[in-house]
PAPADO-923381 format. One record per atom (N, C-alpha, C): y, z, x; residue in three letters. Coordinates in steps of 0.001 Angstrom, whole numbers, padded with zeros to 6 digits, always signed. Each point is the difference from the previous one (the first is absolute). Last residue first. Layout:
YZXALA...
END
This chain:
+099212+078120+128570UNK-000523+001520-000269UNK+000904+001394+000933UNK+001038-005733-002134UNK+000050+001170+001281UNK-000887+001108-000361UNK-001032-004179-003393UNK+001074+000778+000644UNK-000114+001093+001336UNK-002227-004523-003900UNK-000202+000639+001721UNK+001463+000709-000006UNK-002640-003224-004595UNK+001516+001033+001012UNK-000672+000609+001047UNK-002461-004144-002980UNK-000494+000740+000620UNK+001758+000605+000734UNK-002341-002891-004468UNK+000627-000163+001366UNK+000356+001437+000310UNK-003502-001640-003519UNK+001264-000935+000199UNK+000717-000053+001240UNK-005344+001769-001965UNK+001745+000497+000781UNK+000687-001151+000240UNK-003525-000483-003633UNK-000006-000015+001549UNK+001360+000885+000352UNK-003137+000258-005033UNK+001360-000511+000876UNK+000151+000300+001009UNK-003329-001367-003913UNK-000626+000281+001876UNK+001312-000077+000640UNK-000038-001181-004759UNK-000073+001903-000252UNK-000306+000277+001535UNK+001267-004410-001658UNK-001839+000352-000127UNK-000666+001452+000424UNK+004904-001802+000160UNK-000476-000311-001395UNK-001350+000477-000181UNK+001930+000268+004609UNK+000609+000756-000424UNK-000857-000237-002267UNK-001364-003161+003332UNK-000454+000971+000405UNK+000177+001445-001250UNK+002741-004426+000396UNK-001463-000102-000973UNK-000596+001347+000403UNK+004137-000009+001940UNK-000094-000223-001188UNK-001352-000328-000519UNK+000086-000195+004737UNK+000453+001547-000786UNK-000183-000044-001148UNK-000476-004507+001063UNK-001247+000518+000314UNK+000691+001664-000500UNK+003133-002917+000329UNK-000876+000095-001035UNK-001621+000757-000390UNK+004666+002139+002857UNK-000477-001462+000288UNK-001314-000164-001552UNK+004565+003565+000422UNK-000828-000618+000360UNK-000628-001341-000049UNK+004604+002152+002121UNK-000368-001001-001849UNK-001731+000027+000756UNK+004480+002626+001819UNK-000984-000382-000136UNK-000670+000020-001242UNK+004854+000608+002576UNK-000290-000002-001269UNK-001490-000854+000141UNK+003913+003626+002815UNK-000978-001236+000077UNK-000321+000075-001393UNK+003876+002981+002219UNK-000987+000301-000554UNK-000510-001844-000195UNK+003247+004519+003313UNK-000404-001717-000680UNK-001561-000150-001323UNK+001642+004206+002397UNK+001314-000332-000676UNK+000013-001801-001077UNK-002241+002005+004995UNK+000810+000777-001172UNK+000753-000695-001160UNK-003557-003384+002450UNK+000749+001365+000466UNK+000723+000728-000631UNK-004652-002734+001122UNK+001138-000148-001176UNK+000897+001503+000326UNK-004205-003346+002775UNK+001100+001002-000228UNK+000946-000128-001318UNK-005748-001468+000854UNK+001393-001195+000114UNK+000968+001805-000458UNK-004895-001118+000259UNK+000648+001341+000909UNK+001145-000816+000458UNK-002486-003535-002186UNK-000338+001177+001017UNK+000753+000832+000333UNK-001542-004092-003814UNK+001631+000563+000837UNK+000007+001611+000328UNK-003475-004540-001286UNK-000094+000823+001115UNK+001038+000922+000205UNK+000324-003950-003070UNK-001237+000441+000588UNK-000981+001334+000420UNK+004664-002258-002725UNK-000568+000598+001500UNK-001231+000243-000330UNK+004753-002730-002048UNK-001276+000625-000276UNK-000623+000517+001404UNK+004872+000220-002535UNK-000545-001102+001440UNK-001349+001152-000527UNK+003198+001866-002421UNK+000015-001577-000454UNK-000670-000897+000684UNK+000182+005050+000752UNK+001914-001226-000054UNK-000348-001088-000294UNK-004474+001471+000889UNK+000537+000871+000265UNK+001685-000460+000203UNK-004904-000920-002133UNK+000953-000386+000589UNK+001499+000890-000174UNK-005950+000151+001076UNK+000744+000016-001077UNK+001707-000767+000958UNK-005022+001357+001912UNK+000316-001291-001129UNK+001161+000533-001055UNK-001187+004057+002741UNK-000402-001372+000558UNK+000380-000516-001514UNK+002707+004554+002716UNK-000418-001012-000928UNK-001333-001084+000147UNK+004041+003892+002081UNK-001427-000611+000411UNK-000002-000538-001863UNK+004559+002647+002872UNK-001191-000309-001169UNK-001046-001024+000131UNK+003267+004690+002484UNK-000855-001522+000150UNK-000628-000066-001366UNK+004927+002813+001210UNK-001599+000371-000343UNK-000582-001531-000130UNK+004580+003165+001816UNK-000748-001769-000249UNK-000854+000022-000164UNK+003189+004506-001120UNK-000303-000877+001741UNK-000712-001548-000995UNK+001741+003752-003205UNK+000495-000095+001492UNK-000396-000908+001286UNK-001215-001092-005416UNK-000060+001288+001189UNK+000882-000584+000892UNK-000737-002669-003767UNK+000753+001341-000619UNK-000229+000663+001471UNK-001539-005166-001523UNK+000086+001212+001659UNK+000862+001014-000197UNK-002097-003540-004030UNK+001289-000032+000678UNK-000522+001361+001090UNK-002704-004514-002917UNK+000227+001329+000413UNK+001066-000058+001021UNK-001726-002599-004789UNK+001296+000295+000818UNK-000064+001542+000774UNK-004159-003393-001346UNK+000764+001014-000195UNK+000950+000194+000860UNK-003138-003440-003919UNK+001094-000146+000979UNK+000481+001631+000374UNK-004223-003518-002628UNK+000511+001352+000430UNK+000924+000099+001221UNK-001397-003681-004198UNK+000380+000101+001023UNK+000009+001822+000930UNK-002558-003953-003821UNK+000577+001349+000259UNK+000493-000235+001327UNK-002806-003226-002160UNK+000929+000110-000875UNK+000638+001352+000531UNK-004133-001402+002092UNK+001500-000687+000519UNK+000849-000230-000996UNK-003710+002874-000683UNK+000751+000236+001383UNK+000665-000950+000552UNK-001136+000915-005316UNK-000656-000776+001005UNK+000761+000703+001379UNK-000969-000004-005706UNK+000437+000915+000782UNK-000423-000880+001716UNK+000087-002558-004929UNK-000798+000949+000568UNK+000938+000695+001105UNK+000983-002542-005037UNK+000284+000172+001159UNK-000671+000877+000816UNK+000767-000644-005170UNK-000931-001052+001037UNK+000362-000387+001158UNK+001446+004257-003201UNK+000921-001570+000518UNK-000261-001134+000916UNK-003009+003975-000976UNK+000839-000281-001235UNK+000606-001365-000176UNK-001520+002055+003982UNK-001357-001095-000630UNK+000441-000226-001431UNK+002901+002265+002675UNK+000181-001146-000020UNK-000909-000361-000358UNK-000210+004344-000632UNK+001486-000650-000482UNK-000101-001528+000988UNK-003427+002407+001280UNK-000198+000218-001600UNK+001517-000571-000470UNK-000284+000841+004407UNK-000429-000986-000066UNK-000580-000437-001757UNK+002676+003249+001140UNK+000800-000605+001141UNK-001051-001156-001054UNK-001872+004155-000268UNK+000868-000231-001298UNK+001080-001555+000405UNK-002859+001797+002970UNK-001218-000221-000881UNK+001466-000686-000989UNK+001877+001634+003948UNK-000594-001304+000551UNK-000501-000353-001264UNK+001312+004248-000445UNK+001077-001100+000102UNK-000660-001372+000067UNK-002411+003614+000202UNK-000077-000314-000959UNK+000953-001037-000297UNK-001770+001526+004402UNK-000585-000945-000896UNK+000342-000350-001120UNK+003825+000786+003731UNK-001229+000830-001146UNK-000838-000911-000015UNK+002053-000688+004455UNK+000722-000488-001809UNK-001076+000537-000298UNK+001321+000804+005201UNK-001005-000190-000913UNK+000438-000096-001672UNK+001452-000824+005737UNK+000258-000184-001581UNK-000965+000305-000821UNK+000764+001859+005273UNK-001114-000756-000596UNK+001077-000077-001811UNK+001061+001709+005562UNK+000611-000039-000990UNK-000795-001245-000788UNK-000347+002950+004867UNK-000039-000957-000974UNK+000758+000177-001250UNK+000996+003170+004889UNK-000764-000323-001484UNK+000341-001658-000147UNK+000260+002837+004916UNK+000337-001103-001155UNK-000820-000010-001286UNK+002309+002704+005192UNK-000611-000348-001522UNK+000125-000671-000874UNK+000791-000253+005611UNK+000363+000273-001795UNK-000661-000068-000457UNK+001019+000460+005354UNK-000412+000212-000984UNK+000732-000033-001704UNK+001586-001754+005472UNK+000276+000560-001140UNK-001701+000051-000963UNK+000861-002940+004078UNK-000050+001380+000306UNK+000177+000799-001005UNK+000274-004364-001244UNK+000918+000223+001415UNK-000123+001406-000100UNK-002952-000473-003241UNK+000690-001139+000132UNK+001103+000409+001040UNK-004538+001392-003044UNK+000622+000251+001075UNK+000881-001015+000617UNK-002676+002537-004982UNK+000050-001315+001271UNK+001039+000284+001138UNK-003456+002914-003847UNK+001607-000168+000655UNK-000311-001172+001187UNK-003205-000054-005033UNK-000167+000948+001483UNK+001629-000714+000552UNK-000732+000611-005330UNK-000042-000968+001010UNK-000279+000860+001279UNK+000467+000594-005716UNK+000473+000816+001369UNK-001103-001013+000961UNK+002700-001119-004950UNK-001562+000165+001022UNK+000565+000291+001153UNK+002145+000092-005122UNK+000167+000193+001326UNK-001469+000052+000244UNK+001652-002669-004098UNK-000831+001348+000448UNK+000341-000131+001782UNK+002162-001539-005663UNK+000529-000629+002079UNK-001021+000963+000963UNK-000069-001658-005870UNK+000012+001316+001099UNK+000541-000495+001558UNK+000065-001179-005991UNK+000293-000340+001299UNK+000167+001047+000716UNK-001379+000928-004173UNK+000177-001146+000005UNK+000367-000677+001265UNK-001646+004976+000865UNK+000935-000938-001286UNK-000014-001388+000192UNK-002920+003168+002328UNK-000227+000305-001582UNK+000751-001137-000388UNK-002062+001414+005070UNK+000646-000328-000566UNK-000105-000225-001187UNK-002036+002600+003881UNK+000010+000228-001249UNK+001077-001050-000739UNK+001177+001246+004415UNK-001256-000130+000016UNK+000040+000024-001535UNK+004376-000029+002660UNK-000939+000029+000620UNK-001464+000067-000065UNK+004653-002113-002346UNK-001464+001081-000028UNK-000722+000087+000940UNK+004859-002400-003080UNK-000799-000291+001538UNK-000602+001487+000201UNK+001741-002819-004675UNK-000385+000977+000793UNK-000518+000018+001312UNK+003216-002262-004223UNK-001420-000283+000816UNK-000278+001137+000379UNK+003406-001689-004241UNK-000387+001014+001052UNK-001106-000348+000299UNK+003515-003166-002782UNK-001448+000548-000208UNK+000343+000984+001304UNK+003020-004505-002311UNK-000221+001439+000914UNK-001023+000837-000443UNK+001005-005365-001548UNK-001019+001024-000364UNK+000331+000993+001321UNK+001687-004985-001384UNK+000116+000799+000450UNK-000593+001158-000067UNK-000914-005575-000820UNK+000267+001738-001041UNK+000138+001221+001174UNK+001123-005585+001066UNK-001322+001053+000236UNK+000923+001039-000989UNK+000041-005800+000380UNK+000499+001090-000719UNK-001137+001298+000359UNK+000682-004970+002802UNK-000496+001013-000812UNK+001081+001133-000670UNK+001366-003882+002802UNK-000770-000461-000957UNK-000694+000749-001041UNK+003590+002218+002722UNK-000253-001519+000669UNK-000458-000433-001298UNK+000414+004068-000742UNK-000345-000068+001443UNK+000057-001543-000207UNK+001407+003506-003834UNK-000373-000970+000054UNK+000000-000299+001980UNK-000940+004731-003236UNK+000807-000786+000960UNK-000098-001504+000393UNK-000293+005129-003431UNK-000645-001581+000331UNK+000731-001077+000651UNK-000758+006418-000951UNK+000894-001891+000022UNK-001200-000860-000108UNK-000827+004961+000273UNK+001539+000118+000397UNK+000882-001395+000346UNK-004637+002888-002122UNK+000420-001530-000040UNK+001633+000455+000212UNK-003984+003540+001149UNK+001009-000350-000871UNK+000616-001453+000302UNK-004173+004516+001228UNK+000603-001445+000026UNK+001051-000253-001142UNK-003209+004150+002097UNK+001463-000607-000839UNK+000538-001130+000173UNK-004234+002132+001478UNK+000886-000715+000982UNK+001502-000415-000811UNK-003312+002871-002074UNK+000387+000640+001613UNK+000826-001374+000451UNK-002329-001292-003736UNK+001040+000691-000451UNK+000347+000909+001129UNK-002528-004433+000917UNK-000208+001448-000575UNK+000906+000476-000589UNK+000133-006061-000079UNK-000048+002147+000655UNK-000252+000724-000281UNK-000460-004001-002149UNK-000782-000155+001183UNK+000101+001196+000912UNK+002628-001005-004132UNK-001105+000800-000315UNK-001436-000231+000896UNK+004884-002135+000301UNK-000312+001241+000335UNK-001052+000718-000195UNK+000114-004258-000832UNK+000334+000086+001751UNK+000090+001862-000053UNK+000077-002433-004703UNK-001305+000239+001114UNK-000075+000296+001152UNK+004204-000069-002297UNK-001052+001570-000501UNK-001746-000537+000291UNK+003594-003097+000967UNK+000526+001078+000835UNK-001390+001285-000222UNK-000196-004340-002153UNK-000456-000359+001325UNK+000279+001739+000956UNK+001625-000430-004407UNK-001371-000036+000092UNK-000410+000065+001098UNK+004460-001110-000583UNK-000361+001019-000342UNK-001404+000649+000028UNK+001231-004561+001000UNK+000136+000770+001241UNK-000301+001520-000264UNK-000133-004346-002412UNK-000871+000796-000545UNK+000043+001425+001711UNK+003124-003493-001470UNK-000336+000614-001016UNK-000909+001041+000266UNK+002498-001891+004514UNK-001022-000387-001323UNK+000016+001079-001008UNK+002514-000335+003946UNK+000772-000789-001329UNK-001238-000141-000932UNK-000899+000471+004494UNK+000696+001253-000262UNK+000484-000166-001157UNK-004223-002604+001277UNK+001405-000209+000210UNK+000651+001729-000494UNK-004457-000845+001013UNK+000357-001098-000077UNK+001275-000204+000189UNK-002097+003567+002817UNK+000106-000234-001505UNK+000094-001571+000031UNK-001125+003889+003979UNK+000226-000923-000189UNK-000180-001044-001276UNK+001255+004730+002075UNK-001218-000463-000776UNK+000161-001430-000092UNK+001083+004628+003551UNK+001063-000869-000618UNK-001555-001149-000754UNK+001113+005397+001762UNK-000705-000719-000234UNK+000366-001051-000302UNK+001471+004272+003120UNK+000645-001088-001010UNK-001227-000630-000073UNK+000298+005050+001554UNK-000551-001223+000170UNK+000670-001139-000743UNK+000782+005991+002387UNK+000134-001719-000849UNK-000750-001238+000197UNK-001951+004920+001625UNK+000863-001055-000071UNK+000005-001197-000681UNK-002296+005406+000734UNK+000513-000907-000787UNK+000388-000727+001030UNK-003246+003363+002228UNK+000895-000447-000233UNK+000614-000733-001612UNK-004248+003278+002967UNK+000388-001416-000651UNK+001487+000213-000141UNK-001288+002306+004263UNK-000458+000246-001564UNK+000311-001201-000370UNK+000223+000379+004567UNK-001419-000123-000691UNK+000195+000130-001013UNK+003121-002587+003651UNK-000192+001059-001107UNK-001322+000374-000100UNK+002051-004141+002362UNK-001041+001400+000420UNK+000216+001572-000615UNK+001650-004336-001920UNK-001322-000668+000757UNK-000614+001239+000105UNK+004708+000000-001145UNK-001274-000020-001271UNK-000960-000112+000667UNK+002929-000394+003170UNK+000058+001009-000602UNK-001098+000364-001303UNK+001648-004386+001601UNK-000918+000308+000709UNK-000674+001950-000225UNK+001731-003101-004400UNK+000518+000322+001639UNK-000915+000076+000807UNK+000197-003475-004114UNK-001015+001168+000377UNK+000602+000237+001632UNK+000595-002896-005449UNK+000426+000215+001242UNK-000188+001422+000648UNK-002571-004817-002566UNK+000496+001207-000184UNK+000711+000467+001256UNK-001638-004174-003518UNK+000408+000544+000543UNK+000605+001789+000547UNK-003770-004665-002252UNK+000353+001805+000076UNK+000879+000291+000965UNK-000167-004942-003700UNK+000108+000842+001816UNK-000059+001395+000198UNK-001230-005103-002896UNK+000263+001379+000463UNK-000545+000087+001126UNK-000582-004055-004227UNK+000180-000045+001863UNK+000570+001962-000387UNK-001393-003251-003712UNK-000914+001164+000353UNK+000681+000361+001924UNK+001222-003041-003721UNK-000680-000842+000967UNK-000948+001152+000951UNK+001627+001539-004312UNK-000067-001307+000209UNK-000638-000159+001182UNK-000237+004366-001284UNK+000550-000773-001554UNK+000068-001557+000334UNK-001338+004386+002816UNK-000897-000324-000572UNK+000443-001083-001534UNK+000805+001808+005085UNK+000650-000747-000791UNK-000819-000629-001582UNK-000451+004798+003488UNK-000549-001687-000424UNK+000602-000781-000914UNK+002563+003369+003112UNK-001204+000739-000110UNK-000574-002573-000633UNK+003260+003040+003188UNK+000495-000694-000927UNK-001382-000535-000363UNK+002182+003730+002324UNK-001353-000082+000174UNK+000199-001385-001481UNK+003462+002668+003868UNK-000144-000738-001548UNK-001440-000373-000023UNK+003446+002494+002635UNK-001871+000061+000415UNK-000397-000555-001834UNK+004763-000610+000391UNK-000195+000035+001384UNK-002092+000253-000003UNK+004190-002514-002226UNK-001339+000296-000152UNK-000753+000858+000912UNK+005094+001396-000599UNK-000493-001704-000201UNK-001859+000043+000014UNK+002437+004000-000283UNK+001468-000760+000068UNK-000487-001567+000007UNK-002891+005049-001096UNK-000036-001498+000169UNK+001565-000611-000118UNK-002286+005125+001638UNK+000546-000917-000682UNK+000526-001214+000238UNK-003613+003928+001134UNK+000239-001216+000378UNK+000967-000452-001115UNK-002599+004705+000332UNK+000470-001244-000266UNK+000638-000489+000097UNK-000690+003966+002167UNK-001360+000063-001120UNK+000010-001583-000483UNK+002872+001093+004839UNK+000206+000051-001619UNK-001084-000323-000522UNK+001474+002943+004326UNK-000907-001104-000381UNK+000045-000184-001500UNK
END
């Protein structure tokens, strides 16, 4: 089991607040099934991405040494680019999260919740949750750097996206409400199969996101495995 996660593309990118223009972001992150039922804490990679004016700006230097002084010094963050997307320009930022079973500290946590076992074609599983929680101080210093740049902090300027992948041996169920799951939204996505090897990409919904900001973070979505 690896202590950390290395990044070949965004993978549990937590692409945090765009705090320089139009303000749009995304937390992305990427989370096995394996990490889930651990109990000790863990590391893993995170990509942060910022959304600037332009990558070509003068004043990008600056823009870099405020974005970083939003991290702890545990999450080591580091500016590893600036990428033009279509219309936007985002600041790249790798950082470390942590997934915990109780007590969470760093700038970004992933907390396991232990769940009662469900039952599905005769089979038992166990299932943990899985809740986002962002520091307070991140969030305090987050929103102190845009009241700078007359910009507020909001839940539909963010995105939270997680790339989860099925590291075990057999097919483990995922549960969810209001979020979207490959890009199609759901409602309701129930004790839906994922099988060895595959992995899905869930985006929360706005309501999560406003929740997650007001420090009341819900469980996001819910693993089931064999016992």
């Amino acid at each position: 089991m690896r202590k950390i996660h290395k990044l070949a593309t965004p993978l549990l990118a937590l692409i945090l607040f765009g705090v320089l223009s139009s303000c749009k972001t995304d937390f992305l992150f990427d989370v096995y099934t394996s990490d889930i039922f651990l109990e000790e804490k863990i590391k893993t990679s995170a990509q942060v991405a910022f959304e600037v004016s332009s990558c070509k700006s003068e004043r990008l230097e600056e823009r870099k040494e405020e974005v970083l002084k939003l991290f702890s010094v545990d999450s080591n963050p580091k500016v590893v680019g600036c990428e033009e997307r279509g219309m936007n320009s985002m600041l790249m930022v790798s950082t470390n999260a942590e997934i915990v079973s109780s007590s969470p500290s760093a700038d970004f946590s992933l907390v396991r919740v232990s769940s009662p076992d469900v039952k599905q074609e005769s089979k038992v599983y166990e299932t943990r949750g899985m809740r986002l929680v962002i520091s307070e101080r991140f969030l305090r210093k987050s929103k102190e750097m845009m009241k700078e740049n007359m910009q507020t902090l909001s839940y539909d300027q963010i995105k939270i996206k997680i790339f989860f992948s099925n590291d075990e041996a057999d097919d483990v169920i995922v549960s969810g409400n209001n979020l979207w799951v490959n890009g199609e939204p759901f409602e309701n996505y129930n004790r839906q199969k994922l099988s060895r090897r595959q992995k899905i990409k869930l985006e929360f919904s706005d309501v999560t996101n406003a929740l997650i900001l007001n420090r009341k973070s819900p469980v996001g979505f819910y693993v089931s495995r064999k016992k």
